[in-house]
C-alpha positions in Angstrom: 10.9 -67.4 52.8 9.8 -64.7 50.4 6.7 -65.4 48.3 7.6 -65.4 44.4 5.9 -63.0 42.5 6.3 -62.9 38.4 4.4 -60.6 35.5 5.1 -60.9 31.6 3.8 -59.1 29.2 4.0 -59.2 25.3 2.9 -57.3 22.2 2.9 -57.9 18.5 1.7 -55.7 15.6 -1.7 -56.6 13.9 -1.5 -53.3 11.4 0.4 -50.7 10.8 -0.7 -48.7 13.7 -2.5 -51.5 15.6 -1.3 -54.0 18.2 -2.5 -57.2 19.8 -1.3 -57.0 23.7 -0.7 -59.7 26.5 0.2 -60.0 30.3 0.0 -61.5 32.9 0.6 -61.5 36.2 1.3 -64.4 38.9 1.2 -63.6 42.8 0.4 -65.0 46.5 -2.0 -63.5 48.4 -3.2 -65.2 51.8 -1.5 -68.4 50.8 -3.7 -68.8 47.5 -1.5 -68.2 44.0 -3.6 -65.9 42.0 -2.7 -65.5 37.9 -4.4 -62.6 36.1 -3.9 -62.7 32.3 -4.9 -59.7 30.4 -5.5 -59.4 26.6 -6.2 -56.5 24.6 -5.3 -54.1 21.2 -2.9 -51.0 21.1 -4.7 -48.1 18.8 -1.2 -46.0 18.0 -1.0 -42.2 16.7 2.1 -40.5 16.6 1.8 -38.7 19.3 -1.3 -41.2 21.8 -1.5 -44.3 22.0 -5.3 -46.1 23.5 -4.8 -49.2 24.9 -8.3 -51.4 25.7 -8.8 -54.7 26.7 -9.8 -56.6 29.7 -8.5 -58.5 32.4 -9.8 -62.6 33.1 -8.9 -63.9 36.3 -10.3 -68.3 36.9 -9.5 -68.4 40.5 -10.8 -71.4 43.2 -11.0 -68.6 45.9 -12.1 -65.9 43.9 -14.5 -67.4 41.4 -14.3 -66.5 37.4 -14.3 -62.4 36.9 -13.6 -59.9 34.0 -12.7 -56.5 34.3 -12.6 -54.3 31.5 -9.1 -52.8 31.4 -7.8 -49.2 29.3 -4.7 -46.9 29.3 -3.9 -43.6 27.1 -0.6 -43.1 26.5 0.5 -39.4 25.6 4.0 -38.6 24.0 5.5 -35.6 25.6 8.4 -33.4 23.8 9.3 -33.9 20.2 8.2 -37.7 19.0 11.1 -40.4 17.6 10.4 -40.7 14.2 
């Protein structure tokens, strides 16, 4: 039987050109169900966006951890207005 893996993710605006993020992701790994659940703010431009946040993990197996987490995101071409 195939082992279910899930993710979600979610974002609502704060400000005009800020963003509040979530996801989360659920997954098996040596027969122990790990969840990660990530939380962090979207910083838009027109053209980049910075994402920063972190990443909190409360795992039996794994202990409690917290990894800080960032992405840029860089429109290429001619941007949607």
């Amino acid at each position: 039987m195939a082992d279910a893996h899930f993710s979600w993710a979610g974002s609502i605006r704060a400000a005009r050109r800020v963003a509040l993020l979530l996801e989360g992701y659920t997954f098996e790994d040596y027969g122990s169900r790990i969840t990660l659940t990530g939380v962090g703010l979207r910083f838009m431009g027109r053209r980049v966006a910075l994402d920063a946040g972190a990443v909190l993990s409360v795992e039996a197996d794994y202990g409690v951890f917290l990894v800080p987490w960032g992405s840029l995101h860089i429109v290429f071409g001619r941007p949607k207005i």
